[in-house]
C-alpha positions as CSV (number, residue, x, y, z in Angstrom):
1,X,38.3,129.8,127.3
2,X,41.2,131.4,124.9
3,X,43.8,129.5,124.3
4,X,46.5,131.0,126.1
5,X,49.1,131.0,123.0
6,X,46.5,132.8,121.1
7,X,45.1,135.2,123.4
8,X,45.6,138.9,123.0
9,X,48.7,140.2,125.2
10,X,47.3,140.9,129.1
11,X,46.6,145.0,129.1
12,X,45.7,145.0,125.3
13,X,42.5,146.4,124.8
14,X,40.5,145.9,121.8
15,X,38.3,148.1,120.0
16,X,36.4,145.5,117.3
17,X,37.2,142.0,117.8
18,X,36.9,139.9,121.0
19,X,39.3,138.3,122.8
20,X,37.8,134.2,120.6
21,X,38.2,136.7,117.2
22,X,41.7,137.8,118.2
23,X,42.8,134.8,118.8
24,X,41.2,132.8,116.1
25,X,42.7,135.3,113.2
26,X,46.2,134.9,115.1
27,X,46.2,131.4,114.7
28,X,45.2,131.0,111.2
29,X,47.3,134.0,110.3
30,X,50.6,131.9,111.4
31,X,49.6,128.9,109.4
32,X,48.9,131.1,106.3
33,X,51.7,133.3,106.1
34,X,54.4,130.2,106.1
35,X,57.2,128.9,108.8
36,X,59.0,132.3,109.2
37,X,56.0,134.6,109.5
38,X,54.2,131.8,111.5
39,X,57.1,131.4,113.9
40,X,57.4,135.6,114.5
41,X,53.6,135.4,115.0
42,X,53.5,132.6,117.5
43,X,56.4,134.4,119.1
44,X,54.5,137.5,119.3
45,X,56.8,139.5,117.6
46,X,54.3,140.2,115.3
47,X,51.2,140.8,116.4
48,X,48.6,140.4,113.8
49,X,45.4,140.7,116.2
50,X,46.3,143.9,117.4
51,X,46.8,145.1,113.8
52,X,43.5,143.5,112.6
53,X,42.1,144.9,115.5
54,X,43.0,148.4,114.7
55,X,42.0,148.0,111.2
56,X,38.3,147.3,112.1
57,X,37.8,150.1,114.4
58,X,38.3,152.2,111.7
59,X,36.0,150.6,109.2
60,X,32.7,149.4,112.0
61,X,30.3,148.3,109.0
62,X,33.6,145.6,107.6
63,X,34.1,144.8,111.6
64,X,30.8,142.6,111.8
65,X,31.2,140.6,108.8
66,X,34.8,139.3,109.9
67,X,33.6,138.7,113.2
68,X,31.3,136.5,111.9
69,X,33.4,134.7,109.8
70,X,36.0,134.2,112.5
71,X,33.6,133.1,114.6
72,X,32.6,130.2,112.0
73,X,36.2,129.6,111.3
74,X,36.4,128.8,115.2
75,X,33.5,127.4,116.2
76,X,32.0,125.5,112.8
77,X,31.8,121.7,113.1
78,X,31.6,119.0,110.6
79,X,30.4,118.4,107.9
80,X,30.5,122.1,107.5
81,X,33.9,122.2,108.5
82,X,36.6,119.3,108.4
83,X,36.9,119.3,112.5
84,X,34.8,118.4,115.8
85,X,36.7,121.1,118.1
86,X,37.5,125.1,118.2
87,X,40.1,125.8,115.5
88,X,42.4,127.4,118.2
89,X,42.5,124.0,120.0
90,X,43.5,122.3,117.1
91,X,47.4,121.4,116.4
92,X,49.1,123.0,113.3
93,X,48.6,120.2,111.0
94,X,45.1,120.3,111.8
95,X,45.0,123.5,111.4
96,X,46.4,123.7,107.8
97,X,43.7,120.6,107.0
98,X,40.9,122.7,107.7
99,X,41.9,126.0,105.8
100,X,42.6,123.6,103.1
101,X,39.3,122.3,103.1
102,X,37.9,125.4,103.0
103,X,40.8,126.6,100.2
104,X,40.0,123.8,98.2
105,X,35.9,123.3,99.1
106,X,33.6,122.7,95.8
107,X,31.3,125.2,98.1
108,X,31.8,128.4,97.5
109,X,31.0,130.1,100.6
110,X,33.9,128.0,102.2
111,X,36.4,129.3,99.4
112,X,35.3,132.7,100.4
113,X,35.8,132.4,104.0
114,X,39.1,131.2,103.0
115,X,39.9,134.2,100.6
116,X,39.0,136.4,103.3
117,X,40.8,135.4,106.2
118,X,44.1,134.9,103.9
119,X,43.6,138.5,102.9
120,X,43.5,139.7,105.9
121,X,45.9,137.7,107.6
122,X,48.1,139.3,104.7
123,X,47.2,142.5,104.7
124,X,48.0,142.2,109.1
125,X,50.8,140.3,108.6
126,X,52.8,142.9,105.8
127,X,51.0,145.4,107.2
128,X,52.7,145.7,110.6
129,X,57.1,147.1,110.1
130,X,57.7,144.3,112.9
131,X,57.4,142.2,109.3
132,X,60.0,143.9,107.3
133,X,62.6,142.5,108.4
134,X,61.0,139.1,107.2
135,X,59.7,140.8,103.6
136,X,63.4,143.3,103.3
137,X,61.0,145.9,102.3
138,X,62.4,148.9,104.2
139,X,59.3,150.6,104.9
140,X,57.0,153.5,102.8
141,X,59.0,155.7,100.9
142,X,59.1,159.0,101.9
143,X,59.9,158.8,105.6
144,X,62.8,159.8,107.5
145,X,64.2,156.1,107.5
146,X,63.2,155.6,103.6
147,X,63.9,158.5,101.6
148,X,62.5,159.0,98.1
149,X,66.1,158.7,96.6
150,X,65.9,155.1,97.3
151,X,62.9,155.0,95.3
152,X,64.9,155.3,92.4
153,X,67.7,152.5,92.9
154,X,67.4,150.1,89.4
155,X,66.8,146.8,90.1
156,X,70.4,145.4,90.4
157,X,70.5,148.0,93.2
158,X,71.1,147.3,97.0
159,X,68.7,149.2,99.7
C-alpha cells in the first residue's frame, strides 16, 4: 500500500521506521526542502528515509514519537487535517496545502507537528554529502577531502 515513488529502495532494510514512515518523511521532506532538494529527493539521489532511518536507530526512545507523528501526518483526516486521503497519495500542491495548514494552524499541536517534521526533513536532507553539492558546503573540516587549512579562507575566499 506505499506509494511506489515514495517507498524505501527494494533490498533497503530499515531499523526504526516502516516502510508508510519512510515514505511519508520522504514525501514531505521534498516539499519542504524547495524545487532543487525536492527534485534530488524524488530522484532518489538523496535519500532522506534511509538517513532518518539511521538516525532513529540510534536514538529508540526519539524513534516512537516520530513514528507517531508521521503516522498522523499520513493518515489524519479532516477537520484535523486539511485532506480526506494518505498524504503520500496526495499531488504536490496538495501536499504543500496541508503542511501549510499545519505551519500556519492557530492549534498548536499542528505547528509542532509541523516544526518537527521540517526539522528533521532538514537535518536528513543537509545531513546526507549526496546534498552538498546542492548546499557548496564541502563537507566537515578536517577530513581528507576538507582540510583544516580551508577552514581558514576569509570570506571573499573561494573553496
Amino acid at each position: 500500500g506505499v506509494p511506489e515513488q515514495w517507498a524505501p529502495p527494494p533490498g533497503v532494510p530499515l531499523a526504526a521506521l516502516s516502510p508508510r514512515a519512510y515514505a511519508t518523511f520522504t514525501a514531505a521532506a521534498a516539499r519542504i526542502v524547495g524545487p532543487t532538494g525536492g527534485r534530488a529527493i524524488a530522484e532518489r539521489t538523496i535519500d532522506v528515509g534511509r538517513f532518518l532511518d539511521g538516525f532513529l536507530a540510534r536514538s529508540p526512545s526519539f524513534a516512537t514519537p516520530i513514528t507517531q507523528a508521521l503516522a498522523v501526518l499520513e493518515f489524519g483526516v479532516w477537520p484535523l487535517l486539511a485532506k480526506l486521503r494518505p498524504f503520500t497519495a496526495l499531488g504536490g500542491a496538495a501536499q504543500d496545502a496541508v503542511l501549510d495548514d499545519l505551519m500556519r494552524s492557530r492549534l498548536d499541536v499542528k505547528r509542532q507537528l509541523f516544526a518537527g517534521v521540517r526539522s528533521l526533513a532538514l537535518l536528513a536532507f543537509y545531513g546526507t554529502p549526496e546534498s552538498r553539492s546542492v548546499s557548496g558546503y564541502p563537507g566537515p573540516f578536517g577530513s581528507a577531502a576538507v582540510p583544516i587549512g580551508l577552514a581558514m579562507i576569509g570570506p571573499d575566499d573561494v573553496w
